[in-house]
C-alpha positions in Angstrom: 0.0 0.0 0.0 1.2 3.5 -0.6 -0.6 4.6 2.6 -1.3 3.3 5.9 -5.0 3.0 6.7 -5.7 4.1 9.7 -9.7 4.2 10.4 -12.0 1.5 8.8 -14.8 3.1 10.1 -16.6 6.9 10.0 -14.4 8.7 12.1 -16.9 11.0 14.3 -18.5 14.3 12.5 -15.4 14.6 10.5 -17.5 15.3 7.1 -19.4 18.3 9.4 -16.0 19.1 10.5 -14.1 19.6 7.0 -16.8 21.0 5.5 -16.9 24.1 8.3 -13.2 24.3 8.1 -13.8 24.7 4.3 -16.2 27.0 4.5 -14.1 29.6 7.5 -10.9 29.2 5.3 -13.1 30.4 1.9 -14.7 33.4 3.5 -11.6 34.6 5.1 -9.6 34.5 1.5 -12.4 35.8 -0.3 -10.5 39.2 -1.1 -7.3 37.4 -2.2 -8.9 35.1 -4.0 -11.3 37.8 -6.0 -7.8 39.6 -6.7 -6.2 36.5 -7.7 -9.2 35.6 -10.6 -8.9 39.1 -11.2 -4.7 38.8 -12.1 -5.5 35.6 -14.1 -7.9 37.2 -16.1 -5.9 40.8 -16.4 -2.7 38.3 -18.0 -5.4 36.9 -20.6 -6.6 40.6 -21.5 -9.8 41.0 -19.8 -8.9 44.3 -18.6 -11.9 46.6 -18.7 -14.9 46.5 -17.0 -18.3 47.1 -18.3 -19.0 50.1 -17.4 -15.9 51.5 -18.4 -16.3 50.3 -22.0 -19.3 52.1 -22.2 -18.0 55.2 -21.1 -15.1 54.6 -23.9 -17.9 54.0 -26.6 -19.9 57.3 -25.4 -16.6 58.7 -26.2 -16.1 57.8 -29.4 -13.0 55.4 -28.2 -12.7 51.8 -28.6 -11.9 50.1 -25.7 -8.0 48.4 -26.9 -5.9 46.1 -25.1 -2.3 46.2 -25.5 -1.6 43.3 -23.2 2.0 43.6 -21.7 1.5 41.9 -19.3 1.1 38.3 -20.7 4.5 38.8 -23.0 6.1 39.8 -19.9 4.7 36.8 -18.0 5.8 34.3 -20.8 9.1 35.6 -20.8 9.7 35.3 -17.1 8.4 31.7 -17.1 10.5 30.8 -20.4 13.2 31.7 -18.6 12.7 30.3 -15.1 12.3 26.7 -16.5 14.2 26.8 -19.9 15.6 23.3 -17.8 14.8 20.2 -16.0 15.7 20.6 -12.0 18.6 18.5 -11.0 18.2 17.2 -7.9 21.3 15.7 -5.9 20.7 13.0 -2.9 23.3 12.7 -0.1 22.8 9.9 2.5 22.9 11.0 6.2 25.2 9.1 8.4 25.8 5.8 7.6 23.2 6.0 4.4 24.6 4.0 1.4 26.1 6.2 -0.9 25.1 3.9 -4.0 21.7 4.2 -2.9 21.7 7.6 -3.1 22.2 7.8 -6.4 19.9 5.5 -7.1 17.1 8.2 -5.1 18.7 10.7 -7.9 17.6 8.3 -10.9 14.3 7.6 -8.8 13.8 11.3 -8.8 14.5 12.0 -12.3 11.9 9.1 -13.0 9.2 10.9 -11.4 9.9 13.6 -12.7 9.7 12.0 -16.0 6.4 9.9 -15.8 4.6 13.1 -14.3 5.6 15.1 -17.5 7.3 17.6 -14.5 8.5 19.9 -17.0 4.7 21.1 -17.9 3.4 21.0 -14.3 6.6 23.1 -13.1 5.6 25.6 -16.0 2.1 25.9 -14.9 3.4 26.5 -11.7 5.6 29.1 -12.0 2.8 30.8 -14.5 0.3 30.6 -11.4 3.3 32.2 -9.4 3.6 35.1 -11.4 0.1 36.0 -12.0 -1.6 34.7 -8.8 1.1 34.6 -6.8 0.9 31.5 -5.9 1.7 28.1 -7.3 0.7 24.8 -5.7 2.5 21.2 -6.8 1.3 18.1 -5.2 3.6 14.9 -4.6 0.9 12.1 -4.8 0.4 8.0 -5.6 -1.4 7.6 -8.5 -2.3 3.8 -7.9 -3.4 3.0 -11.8 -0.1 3.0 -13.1 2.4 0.2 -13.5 -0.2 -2.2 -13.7 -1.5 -1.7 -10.5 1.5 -1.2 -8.3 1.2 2.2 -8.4 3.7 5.1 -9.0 4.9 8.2 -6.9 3.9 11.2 -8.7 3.9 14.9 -8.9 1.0 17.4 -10.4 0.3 21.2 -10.3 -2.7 22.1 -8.2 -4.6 25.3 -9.0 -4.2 27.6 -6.4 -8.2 28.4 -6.2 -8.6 25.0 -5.4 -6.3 25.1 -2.2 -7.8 26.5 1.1 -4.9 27.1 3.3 -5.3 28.0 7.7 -5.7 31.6 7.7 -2.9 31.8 11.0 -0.2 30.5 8.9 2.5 32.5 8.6 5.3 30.5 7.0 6.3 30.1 3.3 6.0 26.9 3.0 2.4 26.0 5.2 4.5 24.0 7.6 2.6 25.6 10.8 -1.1 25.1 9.1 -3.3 23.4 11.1 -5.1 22.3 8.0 -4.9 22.3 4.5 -8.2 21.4 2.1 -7.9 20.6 -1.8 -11.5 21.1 -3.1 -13.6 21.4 -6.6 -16.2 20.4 -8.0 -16.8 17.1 -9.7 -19.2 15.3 -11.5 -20.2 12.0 -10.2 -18.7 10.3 -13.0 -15.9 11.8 -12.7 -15.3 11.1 -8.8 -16.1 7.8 -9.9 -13.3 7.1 -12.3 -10.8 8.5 -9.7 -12.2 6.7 -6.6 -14.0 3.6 -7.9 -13.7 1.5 -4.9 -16.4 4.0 -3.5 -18.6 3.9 -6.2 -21.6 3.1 -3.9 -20.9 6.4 -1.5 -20.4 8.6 -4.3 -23.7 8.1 -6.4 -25.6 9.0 -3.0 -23.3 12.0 -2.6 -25.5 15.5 -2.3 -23.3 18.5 -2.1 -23.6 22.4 -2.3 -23.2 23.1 -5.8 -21.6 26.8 -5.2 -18.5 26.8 -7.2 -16.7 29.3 -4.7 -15.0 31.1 -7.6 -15.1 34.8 -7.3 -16.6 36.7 -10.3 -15.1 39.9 -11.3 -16.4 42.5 -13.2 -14.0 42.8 -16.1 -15.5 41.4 -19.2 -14.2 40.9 -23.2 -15.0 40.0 -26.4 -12.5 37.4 -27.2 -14.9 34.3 -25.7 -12.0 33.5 -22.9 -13.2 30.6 -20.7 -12.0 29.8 -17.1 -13.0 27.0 -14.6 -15.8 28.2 -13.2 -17.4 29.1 -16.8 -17.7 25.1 -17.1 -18.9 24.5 -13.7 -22.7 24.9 -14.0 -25.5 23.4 -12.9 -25.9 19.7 -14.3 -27.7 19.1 -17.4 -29.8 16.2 -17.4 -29.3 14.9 -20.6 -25.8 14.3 -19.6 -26.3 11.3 -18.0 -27.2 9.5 -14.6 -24.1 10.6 -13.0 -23.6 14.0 -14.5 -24.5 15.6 -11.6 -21.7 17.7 -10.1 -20.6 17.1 -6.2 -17.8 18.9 -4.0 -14.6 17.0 -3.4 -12.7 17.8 0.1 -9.5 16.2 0.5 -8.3 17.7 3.9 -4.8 17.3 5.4 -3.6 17.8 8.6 -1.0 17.0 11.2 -1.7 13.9 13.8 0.9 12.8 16.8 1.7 9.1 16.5 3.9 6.5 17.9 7.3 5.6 15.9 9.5 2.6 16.6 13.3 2.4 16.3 13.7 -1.0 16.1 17.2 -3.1 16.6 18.1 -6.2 15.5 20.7 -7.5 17.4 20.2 -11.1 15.0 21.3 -9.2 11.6 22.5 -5.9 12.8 19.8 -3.8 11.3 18.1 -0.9 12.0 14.1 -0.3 11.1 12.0 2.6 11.7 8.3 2.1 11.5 4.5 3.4 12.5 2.5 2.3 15.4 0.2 0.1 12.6 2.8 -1.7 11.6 4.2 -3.1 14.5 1.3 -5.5 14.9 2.3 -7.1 11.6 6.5 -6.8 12.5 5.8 -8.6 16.0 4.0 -11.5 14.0 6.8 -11.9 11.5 8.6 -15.7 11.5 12.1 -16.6 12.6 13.6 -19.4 13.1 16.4 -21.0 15.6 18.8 -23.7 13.5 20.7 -25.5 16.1 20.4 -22.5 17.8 21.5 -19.9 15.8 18.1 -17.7 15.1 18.0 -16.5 11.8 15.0 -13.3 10.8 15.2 -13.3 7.3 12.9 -15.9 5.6 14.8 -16.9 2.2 18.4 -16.9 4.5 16.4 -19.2 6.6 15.1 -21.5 3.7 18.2 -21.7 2.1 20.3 -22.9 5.7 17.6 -25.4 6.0 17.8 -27.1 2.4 21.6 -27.4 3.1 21.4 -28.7 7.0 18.7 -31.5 5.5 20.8 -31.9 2.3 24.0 -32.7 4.6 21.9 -34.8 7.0 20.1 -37.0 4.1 24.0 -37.6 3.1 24.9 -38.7 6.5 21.9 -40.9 6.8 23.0 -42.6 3.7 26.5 -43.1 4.6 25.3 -44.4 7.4 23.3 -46.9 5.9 25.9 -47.6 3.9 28.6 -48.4 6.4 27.7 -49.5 9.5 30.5 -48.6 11.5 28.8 -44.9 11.0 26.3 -43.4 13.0 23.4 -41.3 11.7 24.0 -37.8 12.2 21.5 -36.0 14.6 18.5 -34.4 13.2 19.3 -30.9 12.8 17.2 -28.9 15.7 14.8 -26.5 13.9 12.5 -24.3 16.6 9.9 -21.9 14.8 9.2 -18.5 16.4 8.1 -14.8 15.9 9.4 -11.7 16.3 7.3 -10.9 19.4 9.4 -14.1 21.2 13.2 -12.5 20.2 12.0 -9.2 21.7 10.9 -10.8 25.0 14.4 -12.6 24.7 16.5 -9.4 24.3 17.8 -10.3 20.9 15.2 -7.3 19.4 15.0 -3.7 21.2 12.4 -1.6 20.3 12.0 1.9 21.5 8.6 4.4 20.9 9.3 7.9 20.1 6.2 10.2 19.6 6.5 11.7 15.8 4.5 13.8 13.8 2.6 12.7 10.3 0.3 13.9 8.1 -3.4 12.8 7.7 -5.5 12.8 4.9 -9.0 12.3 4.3 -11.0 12.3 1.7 -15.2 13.7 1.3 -16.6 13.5 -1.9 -20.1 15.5 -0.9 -21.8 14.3 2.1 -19.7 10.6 2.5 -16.9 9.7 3.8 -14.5 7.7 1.6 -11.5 7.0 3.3 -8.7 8.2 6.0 -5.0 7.1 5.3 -1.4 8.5 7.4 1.1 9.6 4.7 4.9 8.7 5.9 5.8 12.6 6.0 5.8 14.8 8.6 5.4 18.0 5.6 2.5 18.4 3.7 2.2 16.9 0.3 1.4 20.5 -1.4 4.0 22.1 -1.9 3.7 26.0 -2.2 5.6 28.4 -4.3 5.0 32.0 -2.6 5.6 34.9 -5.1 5.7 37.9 -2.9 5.4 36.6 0.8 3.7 39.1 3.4 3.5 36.0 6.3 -0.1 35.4 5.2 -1.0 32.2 2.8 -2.3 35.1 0.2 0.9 36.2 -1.5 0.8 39.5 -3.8 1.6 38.1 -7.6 3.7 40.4 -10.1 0.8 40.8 -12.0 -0.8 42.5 -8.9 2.2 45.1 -9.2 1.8 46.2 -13.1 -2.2 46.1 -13.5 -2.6 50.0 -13.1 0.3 50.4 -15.4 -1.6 48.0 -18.0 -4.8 50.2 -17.6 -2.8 52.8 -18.7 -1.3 51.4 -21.4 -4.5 50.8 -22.6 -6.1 54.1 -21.8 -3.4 55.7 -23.7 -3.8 53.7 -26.6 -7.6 54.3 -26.9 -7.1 58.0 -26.7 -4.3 58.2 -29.4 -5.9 55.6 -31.6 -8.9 57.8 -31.4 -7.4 60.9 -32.2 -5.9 59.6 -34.9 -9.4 59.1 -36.2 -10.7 62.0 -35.6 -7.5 63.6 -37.1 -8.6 61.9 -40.3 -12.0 63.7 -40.9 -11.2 67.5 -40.8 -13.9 69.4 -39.4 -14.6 72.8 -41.7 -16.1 75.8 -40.2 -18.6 77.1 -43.0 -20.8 80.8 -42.8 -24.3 80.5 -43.0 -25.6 80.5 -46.2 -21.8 80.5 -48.2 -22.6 77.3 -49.8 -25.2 74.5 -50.3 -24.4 72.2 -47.3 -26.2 69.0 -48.8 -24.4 69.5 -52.1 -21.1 70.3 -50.3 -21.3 67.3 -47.9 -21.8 64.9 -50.8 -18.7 66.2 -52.9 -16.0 67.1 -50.7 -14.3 64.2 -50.2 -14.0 64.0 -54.0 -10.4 64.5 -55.8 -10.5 67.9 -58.1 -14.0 69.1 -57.6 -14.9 72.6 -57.8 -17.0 73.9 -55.0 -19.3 77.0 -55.0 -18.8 79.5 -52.2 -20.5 82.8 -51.8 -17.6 84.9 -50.8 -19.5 88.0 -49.5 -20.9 85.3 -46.6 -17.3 84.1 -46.1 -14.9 81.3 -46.8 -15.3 78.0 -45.1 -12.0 77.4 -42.3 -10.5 73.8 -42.0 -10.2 73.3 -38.2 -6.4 71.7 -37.1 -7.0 69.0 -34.3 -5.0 69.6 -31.2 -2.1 67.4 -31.3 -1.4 65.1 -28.5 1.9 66.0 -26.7 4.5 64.0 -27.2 4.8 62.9 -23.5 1.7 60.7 -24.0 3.6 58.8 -26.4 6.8 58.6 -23.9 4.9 58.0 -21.3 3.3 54.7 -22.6 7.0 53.6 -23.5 7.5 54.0 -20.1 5.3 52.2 -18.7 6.0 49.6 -20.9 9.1 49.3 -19.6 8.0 49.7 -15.8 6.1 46.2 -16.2 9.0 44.6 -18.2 11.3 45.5 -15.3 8.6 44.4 -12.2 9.0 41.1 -13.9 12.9 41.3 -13.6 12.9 41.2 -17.2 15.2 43.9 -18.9 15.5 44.2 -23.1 19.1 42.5 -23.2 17.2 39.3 -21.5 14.6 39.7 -24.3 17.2 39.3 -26.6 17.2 42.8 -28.0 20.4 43.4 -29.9 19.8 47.0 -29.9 20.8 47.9 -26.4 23.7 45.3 -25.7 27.7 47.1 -25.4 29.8 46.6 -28.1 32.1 44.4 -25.9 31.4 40.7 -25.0 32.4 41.1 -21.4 30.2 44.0 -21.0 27.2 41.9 -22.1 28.2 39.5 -20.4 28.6 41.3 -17.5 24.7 43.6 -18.1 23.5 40.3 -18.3 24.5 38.9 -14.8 23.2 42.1 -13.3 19.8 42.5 -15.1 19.0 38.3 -13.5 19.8 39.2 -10.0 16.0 39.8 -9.3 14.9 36.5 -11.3 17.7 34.9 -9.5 16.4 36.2 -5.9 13.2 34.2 -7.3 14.9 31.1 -8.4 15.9 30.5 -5.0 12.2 30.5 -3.4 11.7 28.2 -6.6 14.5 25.7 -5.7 13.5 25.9 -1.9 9.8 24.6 -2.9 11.3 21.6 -5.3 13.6 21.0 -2.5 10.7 20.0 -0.6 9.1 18.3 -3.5 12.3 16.0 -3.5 12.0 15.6 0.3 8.7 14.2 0.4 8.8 12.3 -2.5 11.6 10.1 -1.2 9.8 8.5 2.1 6.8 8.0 -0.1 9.3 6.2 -2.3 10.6 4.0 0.5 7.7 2.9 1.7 5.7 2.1 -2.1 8.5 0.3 -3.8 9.0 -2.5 -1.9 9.3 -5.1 -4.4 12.1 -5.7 -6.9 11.7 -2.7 -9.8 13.7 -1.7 -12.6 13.3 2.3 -14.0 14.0 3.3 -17.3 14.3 6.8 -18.3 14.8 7.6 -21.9 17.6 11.0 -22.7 16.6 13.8 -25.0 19.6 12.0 -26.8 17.7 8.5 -27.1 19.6 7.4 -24.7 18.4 4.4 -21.5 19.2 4.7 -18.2 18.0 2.2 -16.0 18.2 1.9 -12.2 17.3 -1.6 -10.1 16.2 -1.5 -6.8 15.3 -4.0 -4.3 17.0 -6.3 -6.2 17.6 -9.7 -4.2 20.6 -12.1 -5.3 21.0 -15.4 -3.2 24.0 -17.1 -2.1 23.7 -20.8 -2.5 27.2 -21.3 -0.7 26.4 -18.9 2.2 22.4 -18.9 2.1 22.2 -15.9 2.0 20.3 -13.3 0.5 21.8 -10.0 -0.9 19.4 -7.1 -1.9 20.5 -4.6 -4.1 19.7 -0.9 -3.8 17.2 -1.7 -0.7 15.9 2.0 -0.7 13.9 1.0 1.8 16.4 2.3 4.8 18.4 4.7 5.4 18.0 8.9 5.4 18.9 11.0 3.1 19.1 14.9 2.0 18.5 16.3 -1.3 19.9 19.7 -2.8 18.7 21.4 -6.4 21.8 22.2 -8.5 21.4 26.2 -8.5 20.3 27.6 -12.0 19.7 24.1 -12.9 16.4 25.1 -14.7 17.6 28.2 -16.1 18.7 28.6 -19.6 22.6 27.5 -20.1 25.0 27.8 -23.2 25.6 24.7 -24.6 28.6 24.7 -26.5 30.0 26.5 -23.3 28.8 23.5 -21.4 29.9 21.2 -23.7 33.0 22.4 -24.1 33.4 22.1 -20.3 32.6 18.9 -20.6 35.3 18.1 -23.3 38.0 19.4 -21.0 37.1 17.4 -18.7 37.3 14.2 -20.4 40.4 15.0 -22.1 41.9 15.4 -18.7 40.2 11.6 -18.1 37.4 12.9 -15.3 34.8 12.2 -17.8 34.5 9.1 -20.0 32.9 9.3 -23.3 29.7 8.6 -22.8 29.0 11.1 -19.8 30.0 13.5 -22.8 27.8 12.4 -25.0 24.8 12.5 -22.1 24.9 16.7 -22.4 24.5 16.5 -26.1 22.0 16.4 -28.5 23.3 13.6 -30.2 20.1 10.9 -30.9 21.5 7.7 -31.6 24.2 8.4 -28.7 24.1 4.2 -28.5 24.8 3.7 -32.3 27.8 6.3 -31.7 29.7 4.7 -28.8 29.2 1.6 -30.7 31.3 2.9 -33.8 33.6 4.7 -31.5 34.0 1.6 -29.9 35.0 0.0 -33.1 37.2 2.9 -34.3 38.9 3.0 -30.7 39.5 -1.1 -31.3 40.8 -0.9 -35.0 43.2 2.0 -33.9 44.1 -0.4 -31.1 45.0 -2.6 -33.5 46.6 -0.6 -36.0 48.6 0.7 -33.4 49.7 -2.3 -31.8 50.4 -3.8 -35.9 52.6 -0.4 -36.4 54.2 -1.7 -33.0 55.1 -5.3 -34.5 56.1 -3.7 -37.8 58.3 -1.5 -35.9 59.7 -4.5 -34.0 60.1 -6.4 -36.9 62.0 -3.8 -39.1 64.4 -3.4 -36.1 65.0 -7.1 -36.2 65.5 -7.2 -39.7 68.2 -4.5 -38.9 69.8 -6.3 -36.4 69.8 -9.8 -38.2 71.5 -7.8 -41.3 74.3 -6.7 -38.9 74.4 -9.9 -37.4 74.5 -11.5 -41.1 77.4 -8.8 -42.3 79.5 -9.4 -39.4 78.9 -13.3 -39.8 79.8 -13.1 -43.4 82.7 -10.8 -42.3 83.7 -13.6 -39.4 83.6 -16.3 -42.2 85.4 -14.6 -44.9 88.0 -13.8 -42.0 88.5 -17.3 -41.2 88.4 -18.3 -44.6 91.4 -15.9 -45.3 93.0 -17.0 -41.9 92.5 -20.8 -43.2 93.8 -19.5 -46.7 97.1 -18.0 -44.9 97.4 -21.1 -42.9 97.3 -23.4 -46.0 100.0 -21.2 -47.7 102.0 -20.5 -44.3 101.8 -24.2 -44.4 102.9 -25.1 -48.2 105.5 -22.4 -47.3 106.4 -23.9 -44.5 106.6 -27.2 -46.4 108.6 -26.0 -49.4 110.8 -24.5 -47.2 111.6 -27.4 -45.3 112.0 -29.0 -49.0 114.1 -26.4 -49.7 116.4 -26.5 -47.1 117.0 -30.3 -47.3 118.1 -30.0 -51.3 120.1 -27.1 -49.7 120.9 -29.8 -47.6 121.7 -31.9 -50.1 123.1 -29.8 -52.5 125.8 -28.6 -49.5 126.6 -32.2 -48.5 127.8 -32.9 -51.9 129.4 -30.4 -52.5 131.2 -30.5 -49.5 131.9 -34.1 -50.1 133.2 -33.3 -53.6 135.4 -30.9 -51.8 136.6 -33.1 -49.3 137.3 -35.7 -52.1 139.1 -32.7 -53.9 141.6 -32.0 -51.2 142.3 -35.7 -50.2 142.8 -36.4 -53.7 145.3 -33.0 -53.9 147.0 -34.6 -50.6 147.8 -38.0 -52.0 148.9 -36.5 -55.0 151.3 -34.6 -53.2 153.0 -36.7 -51.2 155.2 -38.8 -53.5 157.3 -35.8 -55.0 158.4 -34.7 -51.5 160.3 -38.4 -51.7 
């Protein structure tokens, strides 16, 4: 449930009860709230009343609207949400960081689904000229299939009657706060069709408690109440219209801190639900108690698992005894608190109520899990009252006369047009000189002697009239905190880019002082929308939200994963616990230079904060998806090339060094070659010298032998004569 029920029954009087709360709240806004219809219908250009258009006509002036103010208006609200609010979550304490983010996609997808951008632009439109917008964080229990859906949706101020004794911004000190309009049956049906049975016997006052004011027009401009008329039967059984209440107000109840000393978590709940808590199952396995149901399931199937194995190994071998029966003991919560192992503590907290009265019956009471209303207010100019002056309110005089001026000169210039003649009696034939005067070239007859008709000048308007209306033109341009450079108007920006720049700052200082009463309000919007959160989306739930670019992001939550090994079971994103605080980037919804912004972002990712595809996020590119896939492929094929010029490179200085190692092996061989050459000849030389010198040898020995035989021959020839 996205609520808590509190009452199945009537509560006592409280239809009687809401109904006079209604009816003291409406009487005592009456004056804003005929001033407010009165703004509305000022912005839209009903801006005279009767009875001054008829004192125009009697005139001889038309009663023209140059409507300023709506321009103005658009301009202002153009700029104020030319973006999307960016809201940032920060856990408190010991919060999951993770999880936080995952409350900023959570956001984001609310924001989405509700189409936030529209109701934040009727919003800030009802700010300006009511001075009060009104945005509602609600359930609508119809979408995704049935599980409902945490929503937001502008409320029209009219339709909000706020306790005349607040005096803060934001309602917090109301003591009550009523939403209420008028309905057909059929249509109460569609919203609430559990209570179709109440509804058709419904009776209500049909007064439609919209203040008429006495400005009219001629353009057929239609507003709520114009629509809200008594029911025609021919409509249909349930076209008859009833008054819807849905009346909020703060209650005291109990809250529980709750420790588990079994898992060592924390829980915080409501009185109501401790009834269900205390009856919750746990289990004691062999003693060890164990809260969570799965974790218990899964220890179980592997306790009986191991025991059926023992039992047949057992069986098997009989020297083995059966293991014992694991010892499984089945208990509640309610018996680990009376044993210590779970501490609760009650702390008195406050929560909002809302009921809801469609007519005279009572549909149904619930107890939201905030302690801040769900209607959010956005206070234009505060004066501690819940009736804020709007902008509007500020410039309608100088509208009125804008308009007066304009009637006056567009008159004169009419009668400027058709010159008034002064003619003597009896100088000419007045039928005759009506009917061909305004024809080029004609002659007229004029008796002289009775004097000559005189053309009468009109008095020209002084030119002051003329400034003045410039003036004011600019006086309701500049209520608005709107200035002609903001406009866009080339005319008046300096001839140097800081200087603009600079004018430019200066002239947003006053839209600026109401952006932050803007980003207060969606702070709160933020702040009650993520309790709501916790408490609706229990269950497992995946969130896609599709980028301007065509891009998907999607966020899990809840998300349970179990351990077979351990038995345990892991949830993902459990946004269910935990606190957390939420900021709105500053000037998040105001216009922002994109190629500035992108070319922050560029920086950044060439400096590797950034990856590729955050980059691609603040672009406009569509198939962002299709283009990290080709840049994936181009990142890859460089990859490769560059790792093939790598190998190539290698390669080549491999080549290079198998040359030189070739060249000085060829050099090596050719040396040893030559070295084996030289030895071969050393050795043949070596050889023939050795030849050589024995045939020297030789040669010698005979001839020393012939010498020797010489001289012995010489002696024994000599010897015989000395006789």
């Amino acid at each position: 449930m996205a609520y808590i029920e509190k009452e199945t029954e009537v509560p006592e009087d409280i239809v009687d009860t809401t109904q006079k709360i209604w009816k003291s709240y409406s009487q005592k806004r009456d004056v804003w709230a005929l001033q407010a219809q009165e703004d509305k219908e000022f912005r839209l250009g009903r801006q005279w009343t009767a009875e001054q258009q008829r004192i125009l006509l009697e005139r001889g002036q038309a009663p023209l609207v140059v409507n300023r103010i709506h321009p103005a208006v658009e301009a202002a609200k153009a700029l104020l949400t030319s973006g999307k609010p960016q809201f940032r979550v920060s856990p408190r304490e010991d919060s999951d960081n993770k999880v936080a983010q995952v409350f900023n996609g959570l956001l984001e997808y609310m924001w989405y689904i509700s189409d936030g951008n529209q109701a934040l632009r009727n919003v800030i439109d009802d700010y300006y000229v009511m001075g009060m917008g009104a945005m509602m964080v609600y359930i609508d229990p119809l979408k995704d299939y049935g599980r409902g859906e945490v929503c937001i949706k502008d409320v029209d101020p009219l339709d909000v009657y706020i306790d005349p004794n607040s005096r803060e911004k934001l309602g917090d000190d109301a003591e009550n706060i009523i939403v209420s309009r008028l309905f057909t049956k059929e249509q109460a049906m569609q919203m609430y069709p559990m209570y179709k049975d109440a509804i058709k016997t419904a009776q209500s006052d049909l007064d439609t408690d919209r203040p008429t004011t006495s400005r009219v027009d001629d353009k057929g401009i239609i507003f709520p109440e114009d629509t809200q008329t008594k029911t025609d039967a021919s409509w249909g059984e349930n076209s008859e219209y009833i008054r819807g209440y849905e009346r909020y107000y703060k209650i005291w109840v109990k809250r529980f801190h709750i420790k588990n000393n079994v898992d060592n978590t924390e829980e915080v709940m409501l009185e109501e639900e401790m009834s269900d808590y205390m009856a919750r199952p746990a289990i004691r396995v062999n003693g060890q108690v164990i809260t969570d149901a799965e974790k218990a399931k899964g220890i179980i199937d592997q306790l009986m698992m191991k025991y059926e194995q023992g039992v047949q190994a057992a069986e098997m071998d009989d020297e083995k005894d059966a293991p014992p029966m694991p010892q499984i003991e089945e208990l509640t919560h309610a018996d680990l608190v009376e044993e210590g192992l779970i501490e609760t503590v009650s702390v008195p907290v406050q929560r909002v109520k809302m009921c809801v009265i469609m007519g005279d019956q009572y549909l149904y009471s619930r107890i939201l899990p905030v302690e801040n209303y769900p209607i959010v207010f956005f206070m234009n100019i505060h004066n501690r009252t819940p009736y804020p002056v709007s902008d509007v309110r500020m410039v309608k005089d100088m509208q009125e006369y804008i308009n007066k001026t304009r009637s006056l000169i567009i008159a004169h210039a009419t009668t400027s047009t058709n010159t008034k003649i002064l003619i003597p009696s009896g100088s000419v034939d007045m039928q005759d000189f009506e009917n061909r005067w305004a024809q080029p070239g004609v002659a007229i007859e004029v008796d002289m002697d009775q004097g000559a008709p005189q053309p009468i000048a009109p008095t020209p308007l002084p030119n002051t009239l003329y400034q003045n209306e410039q003036i004011a033109k600019t006086d309701i341009d500049h209520a608005l905190g709107l200035y002609e450079l903001m406009q866009g108007n080339s005319e008046v920006a300096p001839h140097t880019y800081k200087a603009t720049v600079s004018l430019d700052e200066f002239g947003q200082r006053k839209i600026k002082s109401k952006l932050q009463d803007i980003e207060a309000s969606l702070v709160r919007v933020a702040r009650i929308a993520i309790p709501i959160m916790q408490q609706l989306y229990q269950a497992e739930k995946v969130v896609r939200i599709v980028q301007p670019n065509n891009s998907l992001t999607e966020y899990a939550i809840n998300k349970k994963l179990y351990d077979d090994k351990s038995g345990v079971v892991n949830v993902i994103n459990d946004i269910s616990r935990g606190a957390f605080d939420v900021v709105v980037i500053t000037g998040s919804t105001l216009p922002t230079n994109r190629f500035a912004q992108l070319e922050m972002y560029m920086d950044a990712y060439e400096k590797g904060i950034i990856d590729k595809q955050e980059v691609l996020k603040k672009t406009e590119v569509f198939d962002m998806e299709g283009v990290l896939e080709r840049t994936d492929i181009v990142g890859k094929l460089q990859g490769e090339l560059q790792q093939a010029s790598e190998q190539i490179k290698k390669l080549k200085g491999d080549m290079q060094t198998r040359e030189r190692e070739v060249y000085h092996a060829r050099q090596r061989a050719e040396l040893e070659k030559f070295k084996a050459d030289l030895d071969k000849v050393s050795t043949q030389g070596k050889a023939s010298g050795r030849l050589f010198e024995k045939r020297l040898d030789d040669a010698l020995g005979q001839v020393k032998s012939e010498v020797r035989e010489a001289v012995r021959s010489a002696k024994q020839t000599a010897k015989p004569s000395k006789s």
